[in-house]
Each structure stands twice: as C-alpha cells, then as structure tokens.
C-alpha positions in Angstrom: -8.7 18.8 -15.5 -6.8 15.2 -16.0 -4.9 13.6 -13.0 -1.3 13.3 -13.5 0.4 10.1 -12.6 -0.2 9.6 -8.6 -3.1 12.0 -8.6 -6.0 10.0 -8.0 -8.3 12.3 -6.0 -9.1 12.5 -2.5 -12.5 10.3 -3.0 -11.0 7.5 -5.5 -10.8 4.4 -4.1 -7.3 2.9 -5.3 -7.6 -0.2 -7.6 -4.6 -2.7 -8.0 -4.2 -1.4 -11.4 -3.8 1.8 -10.0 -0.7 0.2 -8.4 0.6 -1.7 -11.2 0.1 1.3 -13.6 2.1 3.7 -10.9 -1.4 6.2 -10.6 -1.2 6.0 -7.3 1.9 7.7 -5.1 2.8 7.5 -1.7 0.3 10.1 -0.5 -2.5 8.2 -1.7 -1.0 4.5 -0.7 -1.1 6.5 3.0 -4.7 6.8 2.9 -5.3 2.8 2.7 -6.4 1.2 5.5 -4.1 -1.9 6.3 -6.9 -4.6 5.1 -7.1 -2.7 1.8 -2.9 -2.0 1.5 -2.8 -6.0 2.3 -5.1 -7.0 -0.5 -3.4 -4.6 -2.9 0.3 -5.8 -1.7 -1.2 -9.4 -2.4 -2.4 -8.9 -5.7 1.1 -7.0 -6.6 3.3 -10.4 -5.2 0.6 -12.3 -7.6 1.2 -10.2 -10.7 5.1 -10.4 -10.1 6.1 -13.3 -9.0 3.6 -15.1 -12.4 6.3 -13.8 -14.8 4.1 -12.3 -17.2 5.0 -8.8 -16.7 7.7 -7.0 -18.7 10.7 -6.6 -17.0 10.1 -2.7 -16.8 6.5 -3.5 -15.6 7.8 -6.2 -13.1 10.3 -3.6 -11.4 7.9 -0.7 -11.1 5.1 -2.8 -9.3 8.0 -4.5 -7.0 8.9 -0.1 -6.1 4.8 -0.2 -5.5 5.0 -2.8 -3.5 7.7 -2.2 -1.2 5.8 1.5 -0.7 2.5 -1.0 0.0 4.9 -2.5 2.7 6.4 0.6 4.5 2.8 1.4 5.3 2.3 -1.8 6.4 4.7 -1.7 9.0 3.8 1.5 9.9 0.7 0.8 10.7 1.4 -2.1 12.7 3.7 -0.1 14.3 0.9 1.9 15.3 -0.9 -0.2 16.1 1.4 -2.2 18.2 2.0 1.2 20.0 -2.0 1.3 21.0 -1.8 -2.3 22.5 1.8 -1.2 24.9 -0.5 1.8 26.2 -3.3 -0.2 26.9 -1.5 -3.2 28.4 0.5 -0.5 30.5 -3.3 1.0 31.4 -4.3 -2.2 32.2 -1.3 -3.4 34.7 -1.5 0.0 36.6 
C-alpha cells in the first residue's frame, strides 16, 4: 500500500525533500532527534531564503519549518529541564 502525504513509515529516515515536498507531518518531524531537525531546519532556511522556489513552494517549506522549530524548542526545553534537576541534585 502507498504512503499518503505525511506517512513515511516508522523506519524511514526523513530526507530534506521529504520536508520541502510536505511527506513528512508533525508526527514524524517528532521523531527527529534535535541534530537531525537542525540540519533539516538548515537546509529549509537555504532552500527559502535562495529565491528559487515558487511562491506556493516557498510558503509550504517556511509551515515545515516553523514545525522543524517548535520541536526544536521543545526539545531544548527538555533538555534545559534535565540540566535544573541536576544542578538542583548537585547543590543539595
């Protein structure tokens, strides 16, 4: 059976054209682990901001993008969460 749009399988690693093609949804941009969200939210801001993408194109892969970000900052949030319970471990 074919994968609809933002069905890309548990096991599928998620390519930037993946991204910029909208195959991959917010359940699969959650599985990315922040080094591979950053290099995918990097080669988004390239493919934008060169002004070779049709308009339609160019708006789609910013609404990636910002999804690329809002798991960014959540897991830096997490992240940051980890390091206040161990500094609090570490001062008591």
């Amino acid at each position: 059976m074919a994968k609809g749009k933002g069905e890309l399988g548990a096991s599928a690693a998620i390519t930037l054209d993946d991204i910029m093609q909208g195959k991959a949804g917010p359940s699969e941009i959650s599985q990315l682990s922040f080094e591979q969200a950053l290099s995918l939210l990097e080669g988004v801001v390239t493919a934008v901001e060169s002004g070779s993408l049709p308009l339609d194109q160019a708006i789609g892969s910013y609404e990636r993008g910002t999804q690329l970000v809002q798991h960014l900052r959540s897991l830096l949030a997490g992240a940051e969460e980890k390091l206040r319970v161990l500094g609090e471990g570490a001062t008591n």
